[in-house]
N, C-alpha and C positions, 0 to 999 in steps of 0.2 A: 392556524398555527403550523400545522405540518406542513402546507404549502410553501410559509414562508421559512421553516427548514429544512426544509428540499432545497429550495432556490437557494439558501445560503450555504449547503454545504453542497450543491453542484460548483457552486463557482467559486469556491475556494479549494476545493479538491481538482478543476478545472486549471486554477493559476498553480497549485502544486503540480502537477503533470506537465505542467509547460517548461517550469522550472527545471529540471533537471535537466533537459534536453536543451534548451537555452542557453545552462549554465554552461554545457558541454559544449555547444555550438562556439558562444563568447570565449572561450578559454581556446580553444584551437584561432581563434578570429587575431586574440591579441597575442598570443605567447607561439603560434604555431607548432605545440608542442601535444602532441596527444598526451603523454606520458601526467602536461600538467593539468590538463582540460579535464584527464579521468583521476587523478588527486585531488581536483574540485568536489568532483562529483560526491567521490568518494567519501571526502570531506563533510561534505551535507549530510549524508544520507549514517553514517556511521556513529554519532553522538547520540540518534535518536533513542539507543538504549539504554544510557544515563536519563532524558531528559523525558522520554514517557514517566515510568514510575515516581521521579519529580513532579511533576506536572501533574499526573493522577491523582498524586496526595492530596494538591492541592485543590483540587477541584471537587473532589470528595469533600471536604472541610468549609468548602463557600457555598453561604446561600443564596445566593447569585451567579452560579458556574457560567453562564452563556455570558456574562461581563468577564468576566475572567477568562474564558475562550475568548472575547474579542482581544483582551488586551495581547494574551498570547499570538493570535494571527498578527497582530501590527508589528509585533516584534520581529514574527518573521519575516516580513513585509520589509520591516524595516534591515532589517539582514540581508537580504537580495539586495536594496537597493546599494549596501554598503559595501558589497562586492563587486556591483556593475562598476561604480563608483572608484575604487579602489583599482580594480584591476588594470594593471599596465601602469601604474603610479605608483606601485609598491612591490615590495619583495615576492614572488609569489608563495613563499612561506607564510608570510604574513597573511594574504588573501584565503589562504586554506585553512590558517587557523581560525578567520573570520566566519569562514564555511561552518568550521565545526562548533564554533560558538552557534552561528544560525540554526543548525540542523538540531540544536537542543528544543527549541519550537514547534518543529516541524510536526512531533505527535498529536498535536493539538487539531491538525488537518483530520487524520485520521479518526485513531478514538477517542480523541473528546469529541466531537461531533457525536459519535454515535451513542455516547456514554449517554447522553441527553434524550435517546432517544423515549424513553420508555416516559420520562417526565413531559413530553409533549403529549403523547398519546395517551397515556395514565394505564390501565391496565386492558382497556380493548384494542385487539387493532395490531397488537405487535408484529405476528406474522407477515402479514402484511406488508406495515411500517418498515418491517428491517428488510423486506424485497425491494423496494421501494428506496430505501437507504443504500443498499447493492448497488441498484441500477443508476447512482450519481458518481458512485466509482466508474461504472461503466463509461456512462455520459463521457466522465473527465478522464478516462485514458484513450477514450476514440477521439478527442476534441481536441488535448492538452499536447502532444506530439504534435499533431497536423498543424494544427495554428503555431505552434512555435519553428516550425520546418518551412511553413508559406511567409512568416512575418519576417522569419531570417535572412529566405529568399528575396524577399520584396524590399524590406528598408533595412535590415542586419542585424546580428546576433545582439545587441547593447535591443534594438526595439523591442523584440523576442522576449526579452527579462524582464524589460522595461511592463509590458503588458502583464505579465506572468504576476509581476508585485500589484499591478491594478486590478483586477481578478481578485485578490486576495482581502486589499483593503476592504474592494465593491460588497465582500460578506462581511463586515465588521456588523453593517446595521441589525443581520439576520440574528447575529449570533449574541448580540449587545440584548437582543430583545427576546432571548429564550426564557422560559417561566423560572422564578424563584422557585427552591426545593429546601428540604430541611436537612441541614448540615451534616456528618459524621460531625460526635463528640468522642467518639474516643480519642486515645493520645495516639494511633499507629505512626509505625515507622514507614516511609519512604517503600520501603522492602515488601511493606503488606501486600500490594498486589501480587508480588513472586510468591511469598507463603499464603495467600488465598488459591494460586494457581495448582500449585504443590498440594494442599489439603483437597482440594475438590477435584476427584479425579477425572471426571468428565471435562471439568477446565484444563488440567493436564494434559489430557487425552489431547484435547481440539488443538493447545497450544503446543507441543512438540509435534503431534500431523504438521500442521499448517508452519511452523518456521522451517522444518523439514523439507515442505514442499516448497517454499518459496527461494531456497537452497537451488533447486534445480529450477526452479521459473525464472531466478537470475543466469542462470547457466544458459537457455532456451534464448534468453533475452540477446546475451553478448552474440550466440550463436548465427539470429537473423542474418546479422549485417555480411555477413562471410556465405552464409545460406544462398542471399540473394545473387551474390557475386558471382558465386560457384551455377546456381542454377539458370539463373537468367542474365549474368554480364553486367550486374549494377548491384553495386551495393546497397544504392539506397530502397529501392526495389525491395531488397527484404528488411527493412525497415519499416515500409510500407504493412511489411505482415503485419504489425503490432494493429495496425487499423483491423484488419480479417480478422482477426483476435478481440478485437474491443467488440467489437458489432456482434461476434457470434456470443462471447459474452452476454453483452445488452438481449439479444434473443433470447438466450434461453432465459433470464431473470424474469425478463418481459411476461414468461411464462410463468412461470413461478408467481410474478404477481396474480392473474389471473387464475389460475391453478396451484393454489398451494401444495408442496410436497405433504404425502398423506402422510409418512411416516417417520420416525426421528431424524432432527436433523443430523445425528452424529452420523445414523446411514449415509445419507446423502455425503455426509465429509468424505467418507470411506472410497463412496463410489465415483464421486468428483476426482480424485487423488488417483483413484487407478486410470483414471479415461485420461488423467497428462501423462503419467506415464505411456500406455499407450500413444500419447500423439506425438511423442518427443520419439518413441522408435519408429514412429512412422515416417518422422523428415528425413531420417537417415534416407531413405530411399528415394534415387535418382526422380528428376526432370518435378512435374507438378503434384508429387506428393505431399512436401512441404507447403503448399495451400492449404489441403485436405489437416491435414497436420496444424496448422493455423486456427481453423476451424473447429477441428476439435481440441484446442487449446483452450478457448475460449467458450466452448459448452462446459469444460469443465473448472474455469477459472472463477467464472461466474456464481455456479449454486455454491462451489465450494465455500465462499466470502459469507455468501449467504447463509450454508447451515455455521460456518466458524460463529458468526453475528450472533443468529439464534440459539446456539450454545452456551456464547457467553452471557445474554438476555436471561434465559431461563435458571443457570447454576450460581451467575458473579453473585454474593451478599449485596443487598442494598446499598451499604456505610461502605462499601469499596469498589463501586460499580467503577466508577471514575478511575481508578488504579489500575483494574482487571483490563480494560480496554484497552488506556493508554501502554501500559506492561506488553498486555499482546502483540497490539501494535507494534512499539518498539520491537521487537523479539524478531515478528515476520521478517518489520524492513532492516536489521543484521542480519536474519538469514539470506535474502535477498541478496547484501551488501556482498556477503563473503560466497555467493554461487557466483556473481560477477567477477568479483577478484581470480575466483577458481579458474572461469571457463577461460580467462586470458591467457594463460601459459599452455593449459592445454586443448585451447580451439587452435592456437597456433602452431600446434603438435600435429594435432588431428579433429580435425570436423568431425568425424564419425564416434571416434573416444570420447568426445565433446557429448556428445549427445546421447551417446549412452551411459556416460556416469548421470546424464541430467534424466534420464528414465531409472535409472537405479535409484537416485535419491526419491524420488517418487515411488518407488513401491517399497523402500526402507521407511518414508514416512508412512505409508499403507500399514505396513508392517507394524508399525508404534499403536496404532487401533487396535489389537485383538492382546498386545502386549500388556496395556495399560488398561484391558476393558474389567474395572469392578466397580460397585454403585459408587455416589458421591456418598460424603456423612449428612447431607442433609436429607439427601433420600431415603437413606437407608435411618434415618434417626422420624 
């Protein structure tokens, strides 16, 4: 069973990764307009904060969450393909609003998948499991860029999307087939994931680090493309980092599987969050630092997913395990959203300003750790 939820959330996490960058590729393809290509994007990725804790309700509530996970992945499925579809046939108003109806799905890549996780495995094995569960993000952000950049290249930005939405279906079966679990009966609201996050302070804790930090992991993100230009004459060149990045990722998890961290994961968040800070003041500096920088972006990209994971395994309540994921989820990718929006006005200012607000948000999220460190009530009850 865990085999066959590896492989189905590698390759729907896989066609998520592709997607974005597709979308962006297709939208500069048809409209030659950056400004619309990144309003797509934008589009997508920005709803997810309404449509986690939706979605989370609901999958807390079904005793059959992995059919309810597939139906959700076709919908997004079915949303890419209504964009590919659409675009250059319609307003592109229109097409963005399409985006942001689609990206109401899009939580369901992330934490419902992992929500499941612990109903696969049952109570051995977690640790592990959620290395192991890490290492398919990993997989799908070393794989999901590069194949949509080669497919663009080769046959054009409409194949690119095209595949990204077949990716997505190809995990309907994985996910159609996760084990029956016993419901939440209470009546909560929608909200209850954000007030379980709120009440458990350790979930607190891990969820303002980690949307904190992915504030400046978007900032890092926008910054490549300008990085690569400046240091090696090609933009795409530092796009290419995001691959240095997915791999050293993948590495260090890789580890992690084999070597479990000894100590809590909330250390591990802590000391993850400081090592990006560090590597985001490390690109500032001239010629092949930015490699190095790359690299350790990705050592600490990697455990940090990992102890966020194992965090919310060990504190989320059973009867809203599904909420807490999908909630978190959402939460990262607006922070995410809004360090991209960020880095736009001021990479174009300045590279250097660029990349040091995106090492300041990382030791401000640092910072939210020893701000917010007191026991949870279930610990302490």
């Amino acid at each position: 069973m865990l085999s066959r939820y590896l492989a189905g959330a590698a390759t729907a996490r896989t066609g998520d990764e592709m997607s974005g960058p597709a979308l962006l590729l297709l939208g500069l393809t048809v409209t030659g307009s950056p400004i619309a290509a990144s309003a797509l994007l934008a589009g997508l990725t920005v709803s997810s904060a309404v449509g986690g804790p939706m979605f989370g309700t609901l999958l807390d509530r079904s005793n059959r969450p992995g059919r309810l996970l597939a139906v959700t992945l076709a919908a997004y499925a079915l949303g890419l393909g209504a964009i590919l579809a659409s675009l250059g046939h319609l307003p592109i108003v229109a097409v963005v609003a399409l985006a942001v109806l689609t990206g109401l799905f899009n939580p369901a890549v992330a934490g419902g998948w992992t929500a499941q996780l612990p109903h696969v495995l049952g109570a051995r094995g977690l640790t592990r499991g959620t290395a192991l569960d890490a290492l398919t993000f990993d997989v799908a952000s070393l794989t999901g860029p590069a194949l949509a950049a080669l497919i663009a290249d080769r046959l054009g930005a409409p194949a690119a999307l095209a595949t990204a939405v077949g990716l997505v279906v190809l995990a309907l079966p994985s996910a159609w087939s996760l084990p029956a679990t016993a419901p939440s009966t209470g009546k909560t609201a929608w909200t209850a994931g954000f007030r379980a996050i709120l009440a458990y302070r350790p979930l607190l804790r891990a969820t303002v680090t980690s949307t904190l930090s992915y504030v400046g992991v978007g900032m890092f993100v926008v910054c490549l493309p300008l990085l690569g230009e400046r240091r090696f004459g090609a933009a795409t060149l530092g796009t290419l980092l995001l691959t240095v990045v997915a791999v050293a990722s993948l590495f260090a998890n890789g580890l992690l599987v084999r070597k479990p961290w000894p100590w809590r994961q909330d250390t591990l968040l802590l000391g993850s969050t400081l090592l990006l800070a560090a590597s985001y003041a490390l690109a500032i500096l001239p010629g092949f630092a930015v490699v190095f920088a790359a690299v350790l972006t990705g050592i600490g990209e990697g455990p940090q997913l990992v102890a966020l994971m194992g965090i919310r395994h060990r504190e989320a309540p059973a009867e809203l395990r599904g909420r807490v994921f999908t909630t978190g989820a959402s939460l990262k990718v607006t922070g995410f959203a809004g360090g991209s929006a960020l880095a736009g006005p001021l990479a174009a200012h300045s590279l250097t300003v660029c990349l040091c607000t995106a090492a300041a948000m990382e030791l401000l999220a640092a910072a939210a750790y020893p701000a917010l460190r007191t026991p949870s009530p279930a610990r302490a009850a």
